[in-house]
C-alpha positions as CSV (number, residue, x, y, z in Angstrom):
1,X,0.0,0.0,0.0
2,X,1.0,3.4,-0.4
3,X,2.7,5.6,2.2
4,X,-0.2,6.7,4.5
5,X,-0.5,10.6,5.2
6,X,2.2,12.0,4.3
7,X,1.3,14.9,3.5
8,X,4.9,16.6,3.9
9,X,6.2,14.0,0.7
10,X,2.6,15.0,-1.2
11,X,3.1,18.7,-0.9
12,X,7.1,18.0,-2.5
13,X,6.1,16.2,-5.1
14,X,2.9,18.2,-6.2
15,X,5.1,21.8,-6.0
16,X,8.5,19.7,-8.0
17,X,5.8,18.2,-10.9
18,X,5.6,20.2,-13.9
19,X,2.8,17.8,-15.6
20,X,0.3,17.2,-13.0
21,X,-3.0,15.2,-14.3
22,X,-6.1,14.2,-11.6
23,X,-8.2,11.5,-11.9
24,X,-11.7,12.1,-10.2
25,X,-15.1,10.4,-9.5
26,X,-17.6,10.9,-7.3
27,X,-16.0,11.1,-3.9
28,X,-14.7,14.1,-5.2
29,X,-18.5,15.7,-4.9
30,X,-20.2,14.1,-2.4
31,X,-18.9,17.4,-0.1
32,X,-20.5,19.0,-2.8
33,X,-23.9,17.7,-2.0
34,X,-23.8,14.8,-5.2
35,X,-24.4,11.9,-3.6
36,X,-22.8,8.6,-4.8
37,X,-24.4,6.0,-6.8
38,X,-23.1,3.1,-5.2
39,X,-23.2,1.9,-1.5
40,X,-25.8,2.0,1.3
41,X,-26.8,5.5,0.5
42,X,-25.9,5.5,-3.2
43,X,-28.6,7.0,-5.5
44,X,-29.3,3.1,-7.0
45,X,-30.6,2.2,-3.5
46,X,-33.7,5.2,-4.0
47,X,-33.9,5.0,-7.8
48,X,-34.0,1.7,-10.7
49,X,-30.8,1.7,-12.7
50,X,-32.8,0.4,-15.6
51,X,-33.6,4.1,-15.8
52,X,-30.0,4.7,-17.5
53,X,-29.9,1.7,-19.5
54,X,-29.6,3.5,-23.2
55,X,-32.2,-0.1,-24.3
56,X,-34.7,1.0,-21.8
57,X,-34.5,5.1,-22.4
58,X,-35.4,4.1,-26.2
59,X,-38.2,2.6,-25.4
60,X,-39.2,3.7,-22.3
61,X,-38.2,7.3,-22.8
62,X,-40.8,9.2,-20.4
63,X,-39.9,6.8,-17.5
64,X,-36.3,6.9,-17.8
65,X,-36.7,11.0,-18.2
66,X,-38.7,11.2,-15.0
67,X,-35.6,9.8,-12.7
68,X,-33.6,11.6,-14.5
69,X,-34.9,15.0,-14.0
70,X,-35.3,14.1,-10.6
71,X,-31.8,13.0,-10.0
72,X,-29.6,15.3,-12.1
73,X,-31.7,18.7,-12.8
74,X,-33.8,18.8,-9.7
75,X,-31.7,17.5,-6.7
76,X,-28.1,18.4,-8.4
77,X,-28.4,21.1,-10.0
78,X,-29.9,22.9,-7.1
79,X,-28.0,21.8,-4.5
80,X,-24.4,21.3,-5.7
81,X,-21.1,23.4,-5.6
82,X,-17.7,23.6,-5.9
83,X,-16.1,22.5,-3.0
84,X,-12.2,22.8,-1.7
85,X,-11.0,20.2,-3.9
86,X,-12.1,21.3,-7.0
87,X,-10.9,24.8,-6.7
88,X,-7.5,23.3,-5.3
89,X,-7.2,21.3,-8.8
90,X,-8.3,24.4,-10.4
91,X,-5.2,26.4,-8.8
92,X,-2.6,23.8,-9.5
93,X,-3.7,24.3,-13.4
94,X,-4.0,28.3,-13.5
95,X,-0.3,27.9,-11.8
96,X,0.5,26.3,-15.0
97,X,1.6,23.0,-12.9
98,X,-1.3,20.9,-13.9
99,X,-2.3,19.4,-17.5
100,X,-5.9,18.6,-17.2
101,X,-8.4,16.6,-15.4
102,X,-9.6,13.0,-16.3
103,X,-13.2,13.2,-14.7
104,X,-15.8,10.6,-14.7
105,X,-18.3,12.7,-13.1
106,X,-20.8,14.3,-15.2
107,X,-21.9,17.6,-12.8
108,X,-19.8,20.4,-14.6
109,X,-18.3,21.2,-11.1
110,X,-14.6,21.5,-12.2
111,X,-15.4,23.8,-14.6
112,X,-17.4,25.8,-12.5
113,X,-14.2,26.0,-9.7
114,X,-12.9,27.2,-13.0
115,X,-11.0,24.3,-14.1
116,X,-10.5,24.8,-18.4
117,X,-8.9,21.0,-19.7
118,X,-11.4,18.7,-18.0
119,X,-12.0,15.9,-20.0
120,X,-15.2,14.7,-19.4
121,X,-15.1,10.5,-19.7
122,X,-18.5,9.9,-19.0
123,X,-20.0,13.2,-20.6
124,X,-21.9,15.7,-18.8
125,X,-25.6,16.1,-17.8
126,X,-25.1,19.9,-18.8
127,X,-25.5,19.3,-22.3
128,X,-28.8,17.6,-23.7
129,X,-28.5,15.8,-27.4
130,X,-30.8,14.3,-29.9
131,X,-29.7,10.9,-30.8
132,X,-31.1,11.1,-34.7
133,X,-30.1,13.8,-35.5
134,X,-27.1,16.6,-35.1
135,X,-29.1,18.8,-32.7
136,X,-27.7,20.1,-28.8
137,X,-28.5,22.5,-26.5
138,X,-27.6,23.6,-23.0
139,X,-29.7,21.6,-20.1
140,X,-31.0,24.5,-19.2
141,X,-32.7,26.4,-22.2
142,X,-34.9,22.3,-21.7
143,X,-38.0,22.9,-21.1
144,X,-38.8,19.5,-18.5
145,X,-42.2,20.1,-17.4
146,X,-43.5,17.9,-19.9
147,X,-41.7,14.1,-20.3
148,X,-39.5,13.4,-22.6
149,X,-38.5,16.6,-24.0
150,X,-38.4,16.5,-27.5
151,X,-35.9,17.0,-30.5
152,X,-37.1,20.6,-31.7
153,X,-35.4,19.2,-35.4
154,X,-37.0,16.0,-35.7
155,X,-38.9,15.6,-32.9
156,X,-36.7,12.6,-31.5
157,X,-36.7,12.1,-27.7
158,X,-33.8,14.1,-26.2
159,X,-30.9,12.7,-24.0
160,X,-28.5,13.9,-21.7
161,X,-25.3,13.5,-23.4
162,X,-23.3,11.4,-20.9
163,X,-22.8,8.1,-21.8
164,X,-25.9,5.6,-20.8
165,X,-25.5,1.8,-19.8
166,X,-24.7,0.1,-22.6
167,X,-23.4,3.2,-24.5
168,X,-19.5,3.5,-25.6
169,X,-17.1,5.7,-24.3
170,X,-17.0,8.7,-26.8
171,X,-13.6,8.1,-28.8
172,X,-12.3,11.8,-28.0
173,X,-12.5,11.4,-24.3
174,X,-10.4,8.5,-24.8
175,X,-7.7,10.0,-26.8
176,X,-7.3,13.1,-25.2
177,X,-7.4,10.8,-21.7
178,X,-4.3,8.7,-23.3
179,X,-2.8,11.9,-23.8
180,X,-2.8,13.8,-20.6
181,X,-1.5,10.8,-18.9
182,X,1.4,9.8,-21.3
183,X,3.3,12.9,-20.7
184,X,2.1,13.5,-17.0
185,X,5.0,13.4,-14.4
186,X,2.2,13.1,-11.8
187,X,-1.2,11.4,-11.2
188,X,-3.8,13.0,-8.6
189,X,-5.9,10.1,-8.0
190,X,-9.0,11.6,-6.0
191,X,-12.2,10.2,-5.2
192,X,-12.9,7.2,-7.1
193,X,-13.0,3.4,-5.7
194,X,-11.1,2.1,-9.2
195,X,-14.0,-0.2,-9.9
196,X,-16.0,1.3,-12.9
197,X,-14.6,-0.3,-16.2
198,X,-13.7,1.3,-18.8
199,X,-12.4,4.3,-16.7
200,X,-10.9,2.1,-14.1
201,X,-8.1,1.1,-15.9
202,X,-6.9,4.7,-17.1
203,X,-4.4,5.3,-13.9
204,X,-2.5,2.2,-15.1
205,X,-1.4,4.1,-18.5
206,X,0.5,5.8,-15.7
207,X,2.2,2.8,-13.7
208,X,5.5,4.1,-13.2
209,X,4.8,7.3,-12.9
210,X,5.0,9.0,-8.9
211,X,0.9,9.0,-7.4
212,X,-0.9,10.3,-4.9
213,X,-4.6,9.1,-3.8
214,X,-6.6,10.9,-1.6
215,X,-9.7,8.5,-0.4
216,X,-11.7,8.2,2.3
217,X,-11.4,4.4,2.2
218,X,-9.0,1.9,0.5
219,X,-9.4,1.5,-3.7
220,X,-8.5,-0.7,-6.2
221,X,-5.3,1.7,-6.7
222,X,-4.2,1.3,-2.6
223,X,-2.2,-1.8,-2.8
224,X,-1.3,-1.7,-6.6
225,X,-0.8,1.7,-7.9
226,X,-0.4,4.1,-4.9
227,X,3.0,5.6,-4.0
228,X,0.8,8.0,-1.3
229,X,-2.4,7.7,0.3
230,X,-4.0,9.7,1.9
231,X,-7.2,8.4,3.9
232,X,-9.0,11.4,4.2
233,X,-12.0,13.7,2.8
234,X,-10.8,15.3,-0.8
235,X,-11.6,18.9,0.8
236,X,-10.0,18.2,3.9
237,X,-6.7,16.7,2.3
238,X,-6.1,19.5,-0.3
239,X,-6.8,22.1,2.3
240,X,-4.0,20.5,4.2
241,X,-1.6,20.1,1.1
242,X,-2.6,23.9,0.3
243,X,-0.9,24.9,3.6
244,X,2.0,23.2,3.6
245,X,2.5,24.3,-0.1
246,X,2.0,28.2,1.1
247,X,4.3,27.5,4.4
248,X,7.1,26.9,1.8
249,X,6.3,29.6,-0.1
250,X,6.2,32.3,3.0
């Protein structure tokens, strides 16, 4: 397993990199008020998962529209925020130290902590797509009080445009993932339990290369990937990397 809290070696090796690149899921948000899917609490235990199944949206459109809505334009949307961690990452790339962001969460909250080169792997719920035709919009010029909203092209039942059950990874968020994490000199693993395939495996294009996890509990990445863990909330430990990073500085 990796080093456990070190924080001291973390803060080094964060302010030596010169091509940082993070790796986030959804622990990453929960402080944000996005709860997870998975687990005791996990959205899956309140709501069917059929719901995002891309065979049961075609043909079941209005159902699958009504947990969404719920879920990721009613609940999110109004209660979510950028939180410590995300503006952290955000810092490290304005400071010119980190690449980009590998994301698997779909709630537009790096960007809004003012993140730019987030690569969204699982696509966002802040974009809405017809899949006949070319047509997108913004989520929220949708009008959702009537189920399922409808292509104004072709009259196709819109989608969100993150990537269904079923539904392959979009080819760009693939390459540009490949990418960042070829040249990186260091990987930011926060937030994510390393069990979701196809994402999963993306930290090991990086074996070899110096990492850092910051979890609440042990992942897939503890034992095998890990040179640093750090067993702790993602706000909380890049608040405490934050000061040791400006203690140098001073």
């Amino acid at each position: 397993m990796g080093v456990p809290d070190d924080y001291e070696t973390a803060s080094r090796w964060i302010e030596s990199a010169s091509h940082i690149v993070a790796f986030t899921g959804a622990g990453i948000s929960v402080e944000s008020g996005i709860p997870t899917f998975r687990g005791e609490d996990g959205l899956w235990s309140r709501y069917d998962p059929k719901i995002l199944d891309i065979g049961f949206f075609m043909k079941n459109p209005a159902e699958s529209w009504r947990g969404i809505r719920e879920i990721f334009y009613e609940y999110m949307d109004a209660k979510a925020s950028p939180n410590d961690a995300h503006r952290f990452l955000a810092r490290l790339e304005a400071n010119g130290t980190l690449d980009g962001i590998i994301t698997q969460n779909i709630d537009n909250l790096h960007q809004e902590a003012g993140s730019v080169n987030v690569v969204e792997f699982h696509g966002t719920a802040k974009r809405i797509v017809c899949p006949s035709c070319t047509y997108e919009t913004s989520s929220e010029k949708i009008d959702m009080s009537n189920l399922p909203p409808l292509c104004p092209k072709c009259g196709t039942p819109l989608k969100p445009d993150f990537v269904f059950f079923g539904e392959a990874i979009p080819p760009e968020a693939y390459s540009r993932s490949l990418k960042l994490l070829e040249n990186c000199d260091l990987l930011i693993i926060v937030g994510t339990t390393g069990e979701v395939a196809p994402a999963s495996y993306l930290p090991y294009e990086a074996a070899g290369v110096k990492s850092i996890e910051i979890n609440i509990e042990e992942s897939a990445y503890t034992e095998n990937l890990s040179d640093i863990f750090l067993r702790e909330r993602a706000s909380v430990a890049c608040r405490k990397i934050s000061e040791k990073l400006r203690k140098r500085v001073i």
